[in-house]
Structures are given as C-alpha cells and as structure tokens.
C-alpha distance (Angstrom), angle and dihedral (degrees) to the residues before:
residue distance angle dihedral
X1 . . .
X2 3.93 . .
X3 3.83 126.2 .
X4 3.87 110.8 -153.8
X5 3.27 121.7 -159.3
X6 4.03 146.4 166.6
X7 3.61 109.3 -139.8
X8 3.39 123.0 -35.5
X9 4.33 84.8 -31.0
X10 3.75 111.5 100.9
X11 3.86 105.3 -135.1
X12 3.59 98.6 -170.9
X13 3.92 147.3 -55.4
X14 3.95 122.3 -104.0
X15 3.99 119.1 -166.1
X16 3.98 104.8 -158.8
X17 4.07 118.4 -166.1
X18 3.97 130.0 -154.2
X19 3.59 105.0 -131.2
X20 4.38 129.9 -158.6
X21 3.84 109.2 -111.5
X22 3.55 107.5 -101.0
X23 4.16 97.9 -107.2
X24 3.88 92.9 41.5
X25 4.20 101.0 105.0
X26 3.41 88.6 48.2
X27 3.78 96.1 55.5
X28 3.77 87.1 39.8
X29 3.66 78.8 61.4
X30 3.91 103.6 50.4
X31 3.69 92.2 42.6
X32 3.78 95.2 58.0
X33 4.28 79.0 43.7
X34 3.38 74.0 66.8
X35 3.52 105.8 54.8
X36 3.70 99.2 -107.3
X37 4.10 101.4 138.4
X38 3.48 96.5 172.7
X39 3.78 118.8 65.1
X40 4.09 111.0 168.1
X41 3.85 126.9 -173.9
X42 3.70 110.1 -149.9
X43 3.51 105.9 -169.8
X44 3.93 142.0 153.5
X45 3.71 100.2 -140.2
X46 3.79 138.6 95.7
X47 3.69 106.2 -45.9
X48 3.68 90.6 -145.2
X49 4.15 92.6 50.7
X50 4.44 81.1 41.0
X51 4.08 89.1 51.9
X52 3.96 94.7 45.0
X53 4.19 93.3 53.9
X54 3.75 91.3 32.6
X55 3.91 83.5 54.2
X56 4.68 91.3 40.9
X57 3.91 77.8 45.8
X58 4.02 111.4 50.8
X59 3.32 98.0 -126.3
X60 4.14 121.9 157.4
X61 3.41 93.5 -135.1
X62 3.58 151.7 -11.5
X63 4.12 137.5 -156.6
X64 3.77 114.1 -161.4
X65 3.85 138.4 -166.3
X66 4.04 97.0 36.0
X67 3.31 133.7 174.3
X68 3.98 119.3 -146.8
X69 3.58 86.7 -103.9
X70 3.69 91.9 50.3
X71 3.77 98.6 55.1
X72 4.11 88.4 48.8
X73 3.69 82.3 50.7
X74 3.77 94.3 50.2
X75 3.93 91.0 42.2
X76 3.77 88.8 51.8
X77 3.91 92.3 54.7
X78 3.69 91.9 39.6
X79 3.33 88.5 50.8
X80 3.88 93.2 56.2
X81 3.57 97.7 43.4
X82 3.97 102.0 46.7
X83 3.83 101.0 24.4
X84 3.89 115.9 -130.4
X85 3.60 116.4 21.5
X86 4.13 142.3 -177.7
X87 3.83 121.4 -137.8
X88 3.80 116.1 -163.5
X89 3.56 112.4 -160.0
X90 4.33 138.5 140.9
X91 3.50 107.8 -162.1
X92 3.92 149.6 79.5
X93 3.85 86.6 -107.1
X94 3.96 91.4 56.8
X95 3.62 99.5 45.5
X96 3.91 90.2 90.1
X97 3.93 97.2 55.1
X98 3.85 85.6 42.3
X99 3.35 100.0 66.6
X100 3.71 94.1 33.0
X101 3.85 97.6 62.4
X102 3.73 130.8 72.3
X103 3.84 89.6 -96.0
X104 3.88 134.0 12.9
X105 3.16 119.7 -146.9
X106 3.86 118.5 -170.6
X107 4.12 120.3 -172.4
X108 3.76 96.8 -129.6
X109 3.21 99.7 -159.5
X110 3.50 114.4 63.8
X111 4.59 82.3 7.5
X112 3.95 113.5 128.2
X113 4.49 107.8 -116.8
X114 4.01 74.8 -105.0
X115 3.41 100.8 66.2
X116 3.59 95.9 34.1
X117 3.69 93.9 53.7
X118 4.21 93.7 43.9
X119 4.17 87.9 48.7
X120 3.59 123.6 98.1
X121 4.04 88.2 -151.3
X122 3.86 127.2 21.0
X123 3.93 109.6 -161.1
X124 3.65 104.4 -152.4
X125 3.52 127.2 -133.5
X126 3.71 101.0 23.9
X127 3.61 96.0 -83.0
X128 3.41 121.6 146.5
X129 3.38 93.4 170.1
X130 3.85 79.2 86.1
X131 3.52 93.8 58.7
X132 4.01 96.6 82.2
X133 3.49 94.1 45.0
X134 4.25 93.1 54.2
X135 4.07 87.1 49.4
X136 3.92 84.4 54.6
X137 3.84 91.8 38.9
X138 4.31 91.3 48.2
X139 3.69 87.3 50.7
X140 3.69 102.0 48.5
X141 3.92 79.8 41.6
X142 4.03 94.8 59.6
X143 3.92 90.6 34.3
X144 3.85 90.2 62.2
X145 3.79 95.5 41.9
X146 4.23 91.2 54.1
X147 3.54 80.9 47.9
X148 4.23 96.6 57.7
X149 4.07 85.8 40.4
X150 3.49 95.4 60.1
X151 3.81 98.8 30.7
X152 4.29 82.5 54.3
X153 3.84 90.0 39.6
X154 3.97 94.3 57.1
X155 3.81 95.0 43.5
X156 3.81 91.7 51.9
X157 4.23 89.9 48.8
X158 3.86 82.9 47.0
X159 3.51 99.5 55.3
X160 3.97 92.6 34.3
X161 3.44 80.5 61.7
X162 3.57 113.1 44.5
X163 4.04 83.5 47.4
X164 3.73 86.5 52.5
X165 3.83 86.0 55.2
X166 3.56 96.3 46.2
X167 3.84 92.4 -116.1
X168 3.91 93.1 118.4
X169 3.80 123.2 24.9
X170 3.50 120.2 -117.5
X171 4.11 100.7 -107.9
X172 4.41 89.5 44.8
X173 4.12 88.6 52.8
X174 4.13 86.5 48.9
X175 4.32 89.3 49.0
X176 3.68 88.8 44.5
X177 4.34 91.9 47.6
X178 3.43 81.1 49.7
C-alpha cells in the first residue's frame, strides 16, 4: 500500500499486488512430472506477499525478506540437505546463489548482465515455460552420454582382452578402438 500525497494533503492511497506469471502452475506441474519434489522461492520481498504467490503457485516452500547473503546461505544449506540443486533468479541480488548452486539459471530477458553472466543457463525471453522442457532435455543429455561411456568402456575391455589372448594383435585392437 502507498499513500501519495502533495504536501501535507493526502491525495490518495494505492494498494499494488505481485501477481504469478500466467503459465507458472502449469510448469509447477511438469516439473514435479518430473520428479522435482522440492520447489523453493527465495525471494527478498514481503514474506506475507512471498507466502500468498508461493501458496497461488504450489510451491513446497518459501523464505522471504533475504538478503544476497541470505539466499547464498539458504542455497548452501539446501544444497547440503537435498544434494544438487537449480536456483532461478534475474537480478544483481541473485547472482550470488547462482553461481553457488549446481546450476544457475538466469531469466535473460528481463535478467540483470550480473545474473546472466554468474548463470550456467540463461532462458531467453522470460519463459519459463522452457524450464521443464531443459530438465527433460539435461536428462536425456546425461542418459545418452552414460550410454557412450559404457558402450566405449566395454569395447576397450573387449579388445584388451582378446589382445591379451592373442586373438587380435596389438596394432589391429588399436585401429579397431579407433
């Protein structure tokens, strides 16, 4: 709530409201599709304003009226108790906790340079409708690279061991590694 006024004359009194983007309950939604059970809101504002759209929202839980230092704090201890975490953030304030966690991600279009230059990811255009689809993306990602490593690791024990055996010569089981 602000009063303006002119003077000593009150002119009138405004009540302003933080709103949830418009897409936000649905990627609330996909993310715990995902298996994410902890979604956090790290925020410096009001904690009653942070508690009402953490509550329109879904999310698990939510600490309000932070300090910089406070969110790299609370990433820190989040960090210990659930492993490897993801901070969203787009401003100076976040930049700390970005780089801190196991991924930064900066909003890059309405993100301060700061934050977009601490994040490990910057999802453009403010759309975090995105977000879900980049988890799903990262995953897939790291499936298909355990796949290579072990597909590479068992045909370099084969061919260690069939030149151990004698059944391939040495310089035929480097050509085929290669």
């Amino acid at each position: 709530i602000m009063i303006v006024s002119q003077g000593e004359k009150i002119l009138g009194i405004l009540g302003l409201a933080d709103t949830p983007r418009a897409n936000i309950n649905g990627v609330m939604n996909r993310l715990r599709q995902l298996g994410i059970e902890h979604l956090v809101m790290l925020t410096g504002d009001n904690s009653d304003v942070a508690g009402n759209i953490a509550k329109q929202v879904g999310l698990t839980d939510v600490q309000a009226e932070l300090m910089p230092e406070d969110k790299l704090n609370t990433v820190k201890s989040l960090q210990q108790k659930y492993g490897s975490i993801a901070m969203i953030g787009d401003g100076v304030n976040d930049a700390p906790a970005l780089a801190t966690a196991t991924v930064g991600i900066a909003m890059g279009g309405a993100g301060t340079a700061v934050a977009l230059e601490t994040a490990d990811v910057a999802l453009m255009g403010d759309d975090l409708g995105k977000l879900p689809f980049a988890v799903g993306l990262s995953r897939a990602s790291r499936q298909i690279i355990r796949q290579n490593l072990a597909i590479s690791i068992g045909v370099i024990a084969l061919l260690i061991l069939t030149s151990v055996l004698g059944i391939v010569q040495l310089s035929a089981a480097v050509v085929l590694h290669e």
